[in-house]
C-alpha angles and dihedrals in degrees: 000000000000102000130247089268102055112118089245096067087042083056083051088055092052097053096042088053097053086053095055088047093048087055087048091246090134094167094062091034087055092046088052091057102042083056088053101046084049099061088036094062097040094049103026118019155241101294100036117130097233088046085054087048100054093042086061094045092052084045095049098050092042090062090051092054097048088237111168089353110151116258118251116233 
């Protein structure tokens, strides 16, 4: 009824995400939030404070991945 773009399913992606974070599976939990950032800055905005949630999350969870981490010589 709402649309696959409205900001409460991009609220859904992000939890999902930080479940899938919380069980260590960082790829779905990165896909989650990349989902979620997508509709928020397309619905809400830059500068909004649940955009600026998720982009930490995503952040947060890249780093605990060790996604795009530099290698070590």
């Amino acid at each position: 009824t709402l649309g696959a773009e409205h900001p409460d399913v991009a609220t859904s992606y992000n939890n999902l995400g930080s479940v899938y974070k919380a069980q260590g599976n960082y790829d779905k939990a990165i896909e989650y939030y990349e989902k979620s950032l997508a509709i928020r800055l397309k619905k809400l905005g830059l500068e909004h404070t649940s955009t600026k949630n998720t982009q930490n999350n995503l952040e947060l969870c890249r780093e605990a991945s060790g996604y795009n981490l530099p290698e070590l010589d």
